[in-house]
Residue, then its C-alpha position, 0 to 999 in steps of 0.5 A: x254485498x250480494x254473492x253470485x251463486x253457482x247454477x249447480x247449487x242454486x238450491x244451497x240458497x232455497x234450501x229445497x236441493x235436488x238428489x244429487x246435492x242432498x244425501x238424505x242418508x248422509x249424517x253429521x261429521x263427527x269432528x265439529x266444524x269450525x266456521x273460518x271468518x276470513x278467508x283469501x281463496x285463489x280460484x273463482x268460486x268458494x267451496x266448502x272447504x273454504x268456509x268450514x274446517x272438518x267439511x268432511x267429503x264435501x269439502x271441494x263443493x263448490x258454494x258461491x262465486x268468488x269475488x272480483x279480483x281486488x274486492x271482497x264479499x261478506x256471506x251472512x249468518x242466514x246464507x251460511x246457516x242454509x249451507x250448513x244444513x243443505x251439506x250436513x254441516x253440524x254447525x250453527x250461527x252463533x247470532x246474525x252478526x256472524x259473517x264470513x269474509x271473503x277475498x279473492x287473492x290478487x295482484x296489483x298492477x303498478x301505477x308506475x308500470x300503466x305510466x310507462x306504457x303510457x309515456x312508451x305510447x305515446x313517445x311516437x307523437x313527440x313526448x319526451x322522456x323528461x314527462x309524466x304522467x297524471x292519471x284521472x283522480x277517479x282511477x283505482x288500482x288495476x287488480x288481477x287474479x295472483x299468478x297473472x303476468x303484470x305487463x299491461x299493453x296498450x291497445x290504443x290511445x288518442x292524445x291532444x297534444x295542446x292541452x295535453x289530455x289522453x284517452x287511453x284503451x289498455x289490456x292486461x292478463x290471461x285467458x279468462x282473467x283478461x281484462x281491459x282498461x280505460x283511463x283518462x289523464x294528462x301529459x306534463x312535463x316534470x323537474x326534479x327538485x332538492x327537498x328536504x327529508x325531515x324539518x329543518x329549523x333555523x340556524x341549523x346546517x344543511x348537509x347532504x343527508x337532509x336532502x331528497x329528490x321529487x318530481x314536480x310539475x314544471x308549470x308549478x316550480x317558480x322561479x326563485x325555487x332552488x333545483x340545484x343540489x349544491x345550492x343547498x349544501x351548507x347553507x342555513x334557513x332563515x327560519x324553520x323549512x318543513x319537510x318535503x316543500x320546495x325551497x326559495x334561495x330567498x328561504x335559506x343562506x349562508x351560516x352566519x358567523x358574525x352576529x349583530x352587536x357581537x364582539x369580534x376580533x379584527x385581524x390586519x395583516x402588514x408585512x411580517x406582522x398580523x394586528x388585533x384588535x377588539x371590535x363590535x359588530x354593527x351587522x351580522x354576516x356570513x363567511x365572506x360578507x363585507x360588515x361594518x365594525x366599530x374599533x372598541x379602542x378608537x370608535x372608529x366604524x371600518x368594513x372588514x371581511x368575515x373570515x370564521x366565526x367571530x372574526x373579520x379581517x381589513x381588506x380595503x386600503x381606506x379601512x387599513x389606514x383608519x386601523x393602523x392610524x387608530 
């Protein structure tokens, strides 16, 4: 990455420094100095200091421009040896490999923070607050030298209100390390659908611990989808639902209780006497579910009610005759 020099120091760089850069009476530190492979500096150029330890008094010399907040410069073996030797620095590269790394110190601006200014733009031309924001695949963070203010403002924006596209000029930080951005990007309008936190496998219960909110886009939420929370409570999966993806009502239901070709005991109810009988499970069927069962004693096939697990009850006065005449 090229490193822009300081007009004041150009000959750092050539090695042919005038008077004022150059002591020739000056003589090496006694302290050897240490060469600091990283380093974050805060202002906008790199001194001496920075990039040596034991710089002796000029360690405030100005050397290079610092990068752009966000990004970083690599100073080579031969740049920094010619430093070294235009300051009286008593150091050497160890080999060409030898580099130093340097960063600007920064702060990011929120994703969040650019969407809501986008969406407070633009709520004077009709987009409600139940919208998002998409920005443009190719947008990147939004840096600023550390101690800025985050607030960004938007400075214009043109928006289409059938595709849903804008256009948008915003600013952000102060005096010198003021800059502008332009970004591009779409309006659409958002559900918040119930997902689960982590893998669900088939027959296990869902509580309300298993689920999360996100957003999506409502274009993409079909029909069948589940949005509401309690649809989902104590409900099971047919088969295993993987993390974060949004469930269809064809995907879960209620736990079962009762399973094909089980043994099942048959509770009818007459007055003042509750009958049992043993039966066999010709469906299986959730808390609720009407299912066919076949009377062990008699063969005889009724529907009954599940009622918990492993057990039925006869409702219907048709089943309750087969049972009591059986």
């Amino acid at each position: 990455m090229t490193v822009l020099t300081l007009a004041g120091i150009a000959p750092a760089w050539a090695g042919n420094a005038p008077s004022d850069v150059l002591d020739p009476t000056a003589i090496f530190e006694t302290e050897k100095p240490m060469l600091n492979e990283h380093i974050v500096v805060e202002s906008n150029v790199v001194r001496l200091g920075d990039l040596f330890t034991n710089a002796g008094t000029r360690a405030e010399a100005a050397v290079a421009y610092s990068p752009a907040a966000g990004q970083r410069s690599v100073l080579d073996a031969r740049w920094l040896y010619r430093v070294a030797r235009a300051y009286k620095i008593n150091w050497k590269p160890l080999g060409a490999t030898t580099q130093v790394v340097v960063e600007r110190d920064s702060i990011s601006i929120p994703q969040d923070e650019i969407k809501t200014q986008i969406l407070f733009a633009l709520s004077d031309q009709g987009v409600s607050e139940d919208m998002d924001v998409e920005l443009a695949s190719r947008f990147q963070q939004v840096f600023l030298p550390a101690g800025n203010d985050l607030t960004v403002n938007v400075e214009d924006i043109n928006y289409q209100e059938r595709t849903g596209r804008f256009v948008a000029t915003m600013s952000a930080g102060q005096a010198a390390d003021f800059t502008r951005i332009r970004l591009t990007g779409r309006v659409f309008r958002s559900v918040e659908v119930p997902v689960l936190r982590a893998r669900v496998l088939r027959g296990d219960v869902i509580t309300k611990g298993d689920v999360q909110w996100i957003k999506m886009k409502a274009e993409r939420v079909q029909r069948d989808v589940i949005v509401d929370f309690e649809d989902l409570i104590g409900m099971t999966p047919k088969r295993g639902i993987r993390a974060g993806s949004p469930i269809r009502r064809a995907d879960v239901r209620r736990p079962v209780m009762v399973e094909k070709n089980s043994l099942v005991t048959i509770f009818h109810k007459v007055p003042n006497l509750v009958l049992t009988a043993q039966g066999k499970a010709l469906q299986s069927g959730s808390d609720g579910d009407i299912v066919q069962i076949k009377n062990q004693r008699s063969n005889q096939v009724i529907e009954a009610e599940v009622i918990a697990p492993g057990r039925v009850a006869v409702r219907s006065l048709s089943d309750q005759l087969a049972y009591t005449l059986n």
